[in-house]
N, C-alpha and C positions, 0 to 999 in steps of 0.2 A: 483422460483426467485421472487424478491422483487418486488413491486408493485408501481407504483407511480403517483401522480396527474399532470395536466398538467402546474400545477402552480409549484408542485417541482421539474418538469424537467427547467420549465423556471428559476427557481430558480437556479439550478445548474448550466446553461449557463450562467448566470449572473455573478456567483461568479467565473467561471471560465475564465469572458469574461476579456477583457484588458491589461496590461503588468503586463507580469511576468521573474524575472531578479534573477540570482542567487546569490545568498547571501554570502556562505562562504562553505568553504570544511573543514572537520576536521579527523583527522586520528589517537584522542583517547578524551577520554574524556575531557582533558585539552584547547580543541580547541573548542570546540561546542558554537555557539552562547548563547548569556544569553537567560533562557527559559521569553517568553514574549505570544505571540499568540497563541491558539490552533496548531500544527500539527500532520500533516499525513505522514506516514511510509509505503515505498513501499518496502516489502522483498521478496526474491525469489530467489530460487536458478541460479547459473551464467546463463546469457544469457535468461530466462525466457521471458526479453521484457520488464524490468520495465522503464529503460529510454525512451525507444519507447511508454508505456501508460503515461509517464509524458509529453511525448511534446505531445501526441494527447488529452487528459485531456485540457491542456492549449492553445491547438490549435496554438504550436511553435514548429516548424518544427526539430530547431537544441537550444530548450533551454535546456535539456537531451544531454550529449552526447552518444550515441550509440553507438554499435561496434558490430561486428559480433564473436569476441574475448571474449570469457568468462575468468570472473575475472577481465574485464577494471577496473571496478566503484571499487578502491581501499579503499574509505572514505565515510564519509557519505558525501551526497551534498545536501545544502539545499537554496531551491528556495522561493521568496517569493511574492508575490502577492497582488493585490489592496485592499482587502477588510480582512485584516489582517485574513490572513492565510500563513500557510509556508507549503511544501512540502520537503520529505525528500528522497533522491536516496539512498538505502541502497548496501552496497558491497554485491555480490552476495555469496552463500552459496553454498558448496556444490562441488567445483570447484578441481577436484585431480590433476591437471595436476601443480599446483602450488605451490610452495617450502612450505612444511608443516609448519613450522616454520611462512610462511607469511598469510597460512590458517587461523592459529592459531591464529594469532595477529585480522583478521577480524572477526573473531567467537567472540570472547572476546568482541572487538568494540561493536557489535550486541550486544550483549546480556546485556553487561554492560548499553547501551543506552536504549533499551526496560526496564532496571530494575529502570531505574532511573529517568526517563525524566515525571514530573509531566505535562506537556504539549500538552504531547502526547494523544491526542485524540481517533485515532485510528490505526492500523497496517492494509495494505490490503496485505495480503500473496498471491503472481501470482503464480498460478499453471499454467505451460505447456499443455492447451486440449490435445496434440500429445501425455503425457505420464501418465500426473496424477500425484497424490499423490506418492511422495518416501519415503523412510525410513528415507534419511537426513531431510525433511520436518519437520517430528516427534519433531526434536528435538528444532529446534523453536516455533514448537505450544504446545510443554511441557514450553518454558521457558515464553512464551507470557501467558498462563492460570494460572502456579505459580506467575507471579509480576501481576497477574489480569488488564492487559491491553485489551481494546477493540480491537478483530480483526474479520477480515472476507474473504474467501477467492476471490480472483477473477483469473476463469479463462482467461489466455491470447491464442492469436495466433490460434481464435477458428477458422478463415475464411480457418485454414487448416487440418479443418477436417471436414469431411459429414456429415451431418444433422443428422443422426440418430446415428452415432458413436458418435457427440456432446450429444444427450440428452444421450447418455447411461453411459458417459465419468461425466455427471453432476451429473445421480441420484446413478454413485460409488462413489463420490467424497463428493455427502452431505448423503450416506448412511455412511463411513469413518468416518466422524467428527460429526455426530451425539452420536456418543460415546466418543464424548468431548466438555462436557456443556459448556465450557467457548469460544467456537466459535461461531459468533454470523450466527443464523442461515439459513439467507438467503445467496447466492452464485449470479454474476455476471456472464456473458460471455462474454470477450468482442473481439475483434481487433483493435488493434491499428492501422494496414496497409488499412482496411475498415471503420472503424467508427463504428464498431457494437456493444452494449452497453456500448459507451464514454457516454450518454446521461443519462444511468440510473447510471451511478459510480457518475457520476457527482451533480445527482441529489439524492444519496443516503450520500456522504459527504457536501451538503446541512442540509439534514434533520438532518443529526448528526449532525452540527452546529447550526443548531435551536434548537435541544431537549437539546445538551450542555448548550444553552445559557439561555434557558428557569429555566434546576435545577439551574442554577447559580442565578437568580433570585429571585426563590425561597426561595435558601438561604439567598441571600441579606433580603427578605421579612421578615424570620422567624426569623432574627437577630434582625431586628430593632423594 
């Protein structure tokens, strides 16, 4: 797992500290706010936990709404924050128990929005520790490596699982997607119900906004 200084942890407390209010909900491409600030893309199949690392991320209890109901998060939902960045709840994937036809319509959302959203920074795809990698996985981190969007995985829900099934659960997980260059190749753990790796997520979409902000830079430089 990824490494980091004690200056990019504070950094990512930083950028997470303060208010954050949600912005707008959209339910096709026609609705999505105009692209402006870098964001970030929480995907995962239903129920994985990703509203639950959204409000521990920003330390907001009820800014995510949660549910114990897989397939709540119908749209995308996108949240936006003090130090222009935006966070984005994506529908869950994966979810049978829901009128195919309405699957269908979120599959599409997804994938059209990962295809198209120049804005988009990065994708964190929450893996379940309890089950791992599935086969429905696959087919987001095929469509995330074809439109060459940055992503990376993070395990959720690790505080329920035992120490040693966690690392075994990590090194199947990045033995997995080492057979897919375009995953980038460090993995988190976290919990959102504990706080265990909020600090290093936090601090790892930091760094990516420094290193983002840094080539932009560069090219400003090599323009002028």
């Amino acid at each position: 797992m990824a490494d980091f200084s004690a200056a990019e942890i504070e950094a990512g407390r930083l950028l997470f500290a303060g208010a954050w209010d949600f912005i707008s909900a959209a339910g096709g491409l026609d609705s999505v706010p105009p692209m402006s600030v870098p964001e970030i893309a929480f995907a995962g199949r239903s129920n994985v936990g990703k509203s639950s690392l959204i409000n521990a991320l920003t330390g907001r209890r009820a800014l995510a709404r949660t549910s114990n109901t897989p397939g709540r998060t119908q749209q995308l939902i996108f949240f936006g924050g003090p130090d222009r960045l935006v966070l984005v709840d994506m529908p869950g994937y994966g979810y049978a128990a829901a009128a195919k036809s309405k699957v269908a319509a979120w599959t599409d959302l997804i994938h059209d929005y990962l295809r198209g959203r120049a804005t988009l920074a990065r994708v964190y795809v929450l893996i379940d520790a309890r089950h791992g990698l599935k086969d429905v996985d696959a087919t987001i981190l095929d469509t995330l490596g074809k439109a060459a969007v940055s992503h990376e995985i993070v395990l959720t829900k690790c505080d329920q699982v035992e120490e040693a099934a966690l690392a075994a659960r990590v090194d199947e997980v990045k033995a997995a997607v080492r057979k897919r260059p375009a995953v980038f190749p460090d993995l988190i753990a976290t919990s959102a119900r504990t706080g265990a790796g909020i600090d290093l997520l936090r601090a790892a979409v930091a760094r990516l906004l420094a290193e983002r902000g840094a080539r932009s830079n560069d090219i400003r430089g090599h323009r002028s």
